[in-house]
N, CA, C and O atoms as CSV, one atom per row, in Angstrom:
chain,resi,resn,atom,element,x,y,z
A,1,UNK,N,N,17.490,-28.655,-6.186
A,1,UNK,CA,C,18.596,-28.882,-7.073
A,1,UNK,C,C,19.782,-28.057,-6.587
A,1,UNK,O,O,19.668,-27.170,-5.742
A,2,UNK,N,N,20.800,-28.364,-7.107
A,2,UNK,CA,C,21.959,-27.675,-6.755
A,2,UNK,C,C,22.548,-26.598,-7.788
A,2,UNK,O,O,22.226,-26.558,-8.976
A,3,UNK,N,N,23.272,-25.909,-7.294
A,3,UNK,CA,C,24.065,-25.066,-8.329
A,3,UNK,C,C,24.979,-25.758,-9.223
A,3,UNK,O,O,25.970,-26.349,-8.795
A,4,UNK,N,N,24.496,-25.668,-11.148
A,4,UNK,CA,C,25.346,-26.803,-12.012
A,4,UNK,C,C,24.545,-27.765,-11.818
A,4,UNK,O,O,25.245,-28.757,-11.612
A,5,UNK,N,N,23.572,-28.006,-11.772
A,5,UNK,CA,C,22.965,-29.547,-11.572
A,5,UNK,C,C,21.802,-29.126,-12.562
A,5,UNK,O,O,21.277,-28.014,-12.509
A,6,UNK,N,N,21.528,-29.878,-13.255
A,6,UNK,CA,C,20.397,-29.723,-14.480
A,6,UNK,C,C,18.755,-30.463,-14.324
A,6,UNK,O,O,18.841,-31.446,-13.587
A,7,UNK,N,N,17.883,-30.325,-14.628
A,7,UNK,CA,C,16.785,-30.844,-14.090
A,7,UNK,C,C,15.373,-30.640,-15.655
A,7,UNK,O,O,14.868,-29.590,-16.052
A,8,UNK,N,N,15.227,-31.494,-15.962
A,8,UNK,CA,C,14.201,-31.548,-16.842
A,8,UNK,C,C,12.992,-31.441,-16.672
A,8,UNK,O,O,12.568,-32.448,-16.105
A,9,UNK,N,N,11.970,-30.481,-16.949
A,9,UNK,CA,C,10.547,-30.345,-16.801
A,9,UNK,C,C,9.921,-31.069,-18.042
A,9,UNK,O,O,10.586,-31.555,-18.957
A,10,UNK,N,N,8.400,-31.078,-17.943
A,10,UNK,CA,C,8.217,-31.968,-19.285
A,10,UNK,C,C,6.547,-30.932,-19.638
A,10,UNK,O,O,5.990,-30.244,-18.782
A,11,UNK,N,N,6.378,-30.994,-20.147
A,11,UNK,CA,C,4.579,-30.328,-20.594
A,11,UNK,C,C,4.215,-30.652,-21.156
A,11,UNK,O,O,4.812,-30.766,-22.227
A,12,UNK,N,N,2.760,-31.176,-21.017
A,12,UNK,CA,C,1.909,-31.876,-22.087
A,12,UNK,C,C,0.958,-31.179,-22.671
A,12,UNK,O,O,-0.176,-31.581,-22.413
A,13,UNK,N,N,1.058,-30.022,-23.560
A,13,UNK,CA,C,0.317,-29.317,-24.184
A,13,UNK,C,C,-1.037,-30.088,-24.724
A,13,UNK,O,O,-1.217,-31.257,-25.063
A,14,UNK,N,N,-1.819,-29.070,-24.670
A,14,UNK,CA,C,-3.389,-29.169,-25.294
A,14,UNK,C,C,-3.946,-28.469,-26.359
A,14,UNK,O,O,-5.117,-28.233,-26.061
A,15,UNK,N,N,-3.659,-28.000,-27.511
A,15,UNK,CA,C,-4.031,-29.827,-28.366
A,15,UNK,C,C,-2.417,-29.521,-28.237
A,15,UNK,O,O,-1.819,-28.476,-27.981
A,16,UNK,N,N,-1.864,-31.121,-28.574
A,16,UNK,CA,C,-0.832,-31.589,-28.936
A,16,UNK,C,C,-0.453,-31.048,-29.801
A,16,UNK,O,O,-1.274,-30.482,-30.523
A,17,UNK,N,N,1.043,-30.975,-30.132
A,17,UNK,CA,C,1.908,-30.076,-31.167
A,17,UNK,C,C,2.100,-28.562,-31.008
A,17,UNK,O,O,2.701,-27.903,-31.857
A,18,UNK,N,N,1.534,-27.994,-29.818
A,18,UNK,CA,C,1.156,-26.310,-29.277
A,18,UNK,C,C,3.308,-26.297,-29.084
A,18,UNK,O,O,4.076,-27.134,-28.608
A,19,UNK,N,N,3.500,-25.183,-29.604
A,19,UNK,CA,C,4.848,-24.831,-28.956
A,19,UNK,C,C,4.445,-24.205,-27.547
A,19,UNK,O,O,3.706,-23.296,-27.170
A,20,UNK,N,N,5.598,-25.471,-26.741
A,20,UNK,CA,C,5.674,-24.691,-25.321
A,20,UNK,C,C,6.812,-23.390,-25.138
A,20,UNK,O,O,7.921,-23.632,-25.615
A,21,UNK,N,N,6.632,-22.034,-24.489
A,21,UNK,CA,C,7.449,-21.165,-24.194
A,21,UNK,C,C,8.317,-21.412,-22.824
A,21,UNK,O,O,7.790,-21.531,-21.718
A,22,UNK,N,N,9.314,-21.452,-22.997
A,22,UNK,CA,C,9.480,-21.204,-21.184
A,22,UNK,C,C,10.439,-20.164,-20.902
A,22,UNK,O,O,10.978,-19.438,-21.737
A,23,UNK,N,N,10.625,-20.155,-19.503
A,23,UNK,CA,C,11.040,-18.704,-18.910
A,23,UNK,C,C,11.155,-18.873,-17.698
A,23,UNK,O,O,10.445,-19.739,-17.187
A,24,UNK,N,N,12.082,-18.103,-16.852
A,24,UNK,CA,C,12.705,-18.046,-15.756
A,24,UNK,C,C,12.608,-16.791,-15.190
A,24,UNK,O,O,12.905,-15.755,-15.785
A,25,UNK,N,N,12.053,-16.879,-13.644
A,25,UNK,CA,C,11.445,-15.474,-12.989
A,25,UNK,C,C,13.117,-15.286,-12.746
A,25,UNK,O,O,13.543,-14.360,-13.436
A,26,UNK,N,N,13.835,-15.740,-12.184
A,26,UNK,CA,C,15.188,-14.972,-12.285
A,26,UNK,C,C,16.050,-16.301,-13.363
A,26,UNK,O,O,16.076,-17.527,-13.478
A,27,UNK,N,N,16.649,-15.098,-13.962
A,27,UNK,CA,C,18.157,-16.483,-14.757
A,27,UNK,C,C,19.414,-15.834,-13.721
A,27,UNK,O,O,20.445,-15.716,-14.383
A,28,UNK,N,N,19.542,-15.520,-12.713
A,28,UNK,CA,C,20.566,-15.549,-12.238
A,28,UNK,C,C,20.413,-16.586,-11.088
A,28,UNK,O,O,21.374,-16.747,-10.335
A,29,UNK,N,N,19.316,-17.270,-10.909
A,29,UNK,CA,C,19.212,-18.333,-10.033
A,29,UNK,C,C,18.861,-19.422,-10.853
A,29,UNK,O,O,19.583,-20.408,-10.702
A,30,UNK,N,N,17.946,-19.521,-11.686
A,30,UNK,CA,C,17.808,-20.947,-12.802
A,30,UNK,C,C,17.517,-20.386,-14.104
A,30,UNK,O,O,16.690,-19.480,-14.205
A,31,UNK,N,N,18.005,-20.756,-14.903
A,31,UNK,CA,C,17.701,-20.755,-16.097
A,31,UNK,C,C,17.092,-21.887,-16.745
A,31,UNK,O,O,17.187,-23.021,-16.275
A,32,UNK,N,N,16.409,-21.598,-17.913
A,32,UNK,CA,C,15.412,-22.932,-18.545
A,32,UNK,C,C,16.011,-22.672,-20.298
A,32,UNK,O,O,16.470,-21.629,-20.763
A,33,UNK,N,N,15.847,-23.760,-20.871
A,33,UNK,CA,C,16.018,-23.793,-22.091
A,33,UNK,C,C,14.940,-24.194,-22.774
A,33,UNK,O,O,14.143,-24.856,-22.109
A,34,UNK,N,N,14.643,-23.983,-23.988
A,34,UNK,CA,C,13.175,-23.994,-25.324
A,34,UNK,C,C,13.092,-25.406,-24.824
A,34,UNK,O,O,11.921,-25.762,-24.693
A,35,UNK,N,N,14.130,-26.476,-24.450
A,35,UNK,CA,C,13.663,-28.123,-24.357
A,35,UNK,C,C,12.737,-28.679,-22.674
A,35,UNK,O,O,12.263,-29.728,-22.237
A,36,UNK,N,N,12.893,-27.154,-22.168
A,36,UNK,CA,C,12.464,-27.298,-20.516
A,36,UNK,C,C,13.416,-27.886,-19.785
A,36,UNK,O,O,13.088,-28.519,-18.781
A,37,UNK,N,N,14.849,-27.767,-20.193
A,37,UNK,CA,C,15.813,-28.218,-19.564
A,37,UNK,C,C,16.179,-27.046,-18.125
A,37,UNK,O,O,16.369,-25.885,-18.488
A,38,UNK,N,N,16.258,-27.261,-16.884
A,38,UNK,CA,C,15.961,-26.345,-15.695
A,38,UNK,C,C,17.913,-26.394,-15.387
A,38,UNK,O,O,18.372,-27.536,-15.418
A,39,UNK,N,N,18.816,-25.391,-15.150
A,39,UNK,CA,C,19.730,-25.287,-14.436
A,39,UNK,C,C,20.347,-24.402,-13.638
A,39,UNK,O,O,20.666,-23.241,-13.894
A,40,UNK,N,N,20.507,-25.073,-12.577
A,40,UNK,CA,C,20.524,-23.975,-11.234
A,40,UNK,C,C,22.062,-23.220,-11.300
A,40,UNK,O,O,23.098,-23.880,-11.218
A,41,UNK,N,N,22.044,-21.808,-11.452
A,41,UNK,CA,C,22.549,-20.713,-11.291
A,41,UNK,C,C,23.602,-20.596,-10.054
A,41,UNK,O,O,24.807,-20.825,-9.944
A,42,UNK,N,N,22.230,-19.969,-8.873
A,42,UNK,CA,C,23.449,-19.725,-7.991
A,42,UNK,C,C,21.915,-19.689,-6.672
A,42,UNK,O,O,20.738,-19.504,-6.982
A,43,UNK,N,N,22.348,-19.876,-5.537
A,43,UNK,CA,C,21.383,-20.056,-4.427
A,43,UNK,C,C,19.852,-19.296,-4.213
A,43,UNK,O,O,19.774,-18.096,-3.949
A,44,UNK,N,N,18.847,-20.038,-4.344
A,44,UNK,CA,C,17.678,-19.010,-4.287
A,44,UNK,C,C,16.432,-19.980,-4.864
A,44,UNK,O,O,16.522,-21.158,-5.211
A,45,UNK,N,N,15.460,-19.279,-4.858
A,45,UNK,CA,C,14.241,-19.684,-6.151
A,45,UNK,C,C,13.995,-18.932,-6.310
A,45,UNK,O,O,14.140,-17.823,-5.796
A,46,UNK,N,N,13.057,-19.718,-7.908
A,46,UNK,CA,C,12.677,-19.205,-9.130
A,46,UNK,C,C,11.265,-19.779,-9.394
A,46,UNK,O,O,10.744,-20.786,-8.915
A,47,UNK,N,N,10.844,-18.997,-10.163
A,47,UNK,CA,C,9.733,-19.971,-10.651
A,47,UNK,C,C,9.733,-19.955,-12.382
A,47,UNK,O,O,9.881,-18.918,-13.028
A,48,UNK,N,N,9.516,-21.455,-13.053
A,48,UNK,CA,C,9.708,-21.524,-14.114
A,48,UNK,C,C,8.572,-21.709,-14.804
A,48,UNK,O,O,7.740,-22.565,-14.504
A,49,UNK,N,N,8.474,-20.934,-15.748
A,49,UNK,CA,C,6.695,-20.931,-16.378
A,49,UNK,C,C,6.897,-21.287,-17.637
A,49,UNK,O,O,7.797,-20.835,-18.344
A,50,UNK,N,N,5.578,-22.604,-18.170
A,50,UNK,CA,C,5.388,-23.251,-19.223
A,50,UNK,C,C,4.307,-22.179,-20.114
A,50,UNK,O,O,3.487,-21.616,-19.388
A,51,UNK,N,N,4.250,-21.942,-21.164
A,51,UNK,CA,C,2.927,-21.096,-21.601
A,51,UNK,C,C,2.876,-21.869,-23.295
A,51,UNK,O,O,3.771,-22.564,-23.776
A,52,UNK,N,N,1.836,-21.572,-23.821
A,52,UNK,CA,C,0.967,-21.554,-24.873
A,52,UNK,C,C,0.152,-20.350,-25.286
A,52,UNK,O,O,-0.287,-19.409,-24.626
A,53,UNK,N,N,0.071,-20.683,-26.689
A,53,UNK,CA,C,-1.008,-19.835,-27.059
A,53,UNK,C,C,-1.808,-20.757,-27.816
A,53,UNK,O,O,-1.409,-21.763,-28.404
A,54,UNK,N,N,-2.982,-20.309,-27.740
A,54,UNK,CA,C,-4.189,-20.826,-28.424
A,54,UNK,C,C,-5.157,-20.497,-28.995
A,54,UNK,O,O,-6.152,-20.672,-28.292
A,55,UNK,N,N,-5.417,-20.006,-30.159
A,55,UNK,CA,C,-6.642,-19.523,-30.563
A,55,UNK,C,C,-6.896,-17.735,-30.282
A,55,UNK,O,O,-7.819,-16.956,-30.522
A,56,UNK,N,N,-5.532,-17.619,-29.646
A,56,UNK,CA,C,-5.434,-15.721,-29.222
A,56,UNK,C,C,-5.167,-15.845,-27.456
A,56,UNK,O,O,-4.616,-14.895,-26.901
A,57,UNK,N,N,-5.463,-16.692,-26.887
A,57,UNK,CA,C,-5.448,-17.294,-25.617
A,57,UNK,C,C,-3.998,-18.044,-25.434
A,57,UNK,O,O,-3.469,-18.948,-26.082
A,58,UNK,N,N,-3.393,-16.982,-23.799
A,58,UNK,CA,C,-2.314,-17.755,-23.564
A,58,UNK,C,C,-2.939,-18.424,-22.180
A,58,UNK,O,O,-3.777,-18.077,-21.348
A,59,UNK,N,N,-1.982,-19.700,-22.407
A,59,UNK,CA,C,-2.172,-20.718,-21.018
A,59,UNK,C,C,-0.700,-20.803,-20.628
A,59,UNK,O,O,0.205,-21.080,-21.415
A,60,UNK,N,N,-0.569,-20.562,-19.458
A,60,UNK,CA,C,0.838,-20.917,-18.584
A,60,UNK,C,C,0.499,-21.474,-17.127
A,60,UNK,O,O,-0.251,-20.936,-16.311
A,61,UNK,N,N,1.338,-22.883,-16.944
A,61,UNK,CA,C,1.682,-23.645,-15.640
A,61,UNK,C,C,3.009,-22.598,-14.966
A,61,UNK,O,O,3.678,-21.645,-15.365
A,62,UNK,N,N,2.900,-23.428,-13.724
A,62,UNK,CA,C,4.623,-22.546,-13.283
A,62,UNK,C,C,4.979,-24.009,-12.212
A,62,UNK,O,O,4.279,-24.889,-11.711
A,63,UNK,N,N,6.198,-23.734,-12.211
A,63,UNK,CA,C,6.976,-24.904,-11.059
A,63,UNK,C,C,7.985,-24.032,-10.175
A,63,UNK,O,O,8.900,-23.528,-10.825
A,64,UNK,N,N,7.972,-23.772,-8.817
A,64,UNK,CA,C,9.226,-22.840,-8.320
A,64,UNK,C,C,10.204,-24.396,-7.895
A,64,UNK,O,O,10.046,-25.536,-7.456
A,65,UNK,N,N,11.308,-23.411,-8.415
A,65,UNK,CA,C,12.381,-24.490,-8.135
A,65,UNK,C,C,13.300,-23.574,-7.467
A,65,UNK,O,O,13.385,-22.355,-7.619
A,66,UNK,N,N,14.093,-24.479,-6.570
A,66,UNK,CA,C,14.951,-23.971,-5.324
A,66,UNK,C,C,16.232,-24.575,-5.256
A,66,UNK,O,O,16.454,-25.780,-5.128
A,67,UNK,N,N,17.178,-23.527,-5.364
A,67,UNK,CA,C,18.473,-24.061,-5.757
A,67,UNK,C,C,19.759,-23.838,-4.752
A,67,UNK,O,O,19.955,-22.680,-4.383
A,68,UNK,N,N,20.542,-24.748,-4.340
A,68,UNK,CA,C,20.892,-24.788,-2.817
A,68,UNK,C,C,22.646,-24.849,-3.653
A,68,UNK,O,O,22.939,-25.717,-4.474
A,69,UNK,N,N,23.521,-23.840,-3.243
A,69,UNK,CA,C,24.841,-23.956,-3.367
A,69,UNK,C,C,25.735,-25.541,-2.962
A,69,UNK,O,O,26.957,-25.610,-3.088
């Protein structure tokens, strides 16, 4: 993705209805929003992590995304 260019992740939680968390290993290269909306910052990667909790148990995916000026 580019810098200013927006990119949507999607998660299919288990059970259904789980609030997904997300989060950005740097927000000065991508930032993510509560909707998993991904937008690139400024040149670099990141990796963006989906998580849950469950029952006292967290589960988190990750996606690195790479963002080119």
């Amino acid at each position: 993705m580019t810098v200013g260019n927006t990119k949507t992740l999607t998660a299919t939680p288990t059970p259904s209805g789980s609030t997904v968390t997300w989060s950005s290993s740097s927000n000065t290269i991508a930032t993510v929003t509560s909707g998993g909306v991904v937008e690139g910052q400024a040149a670099g990667k990141a990796t963006i992590t989906a998580s849950i909790t469950v029952s006292g148990y967290t589960y988190t995916d990750t996606c690195e995304v790479t963002v080119s000026a």
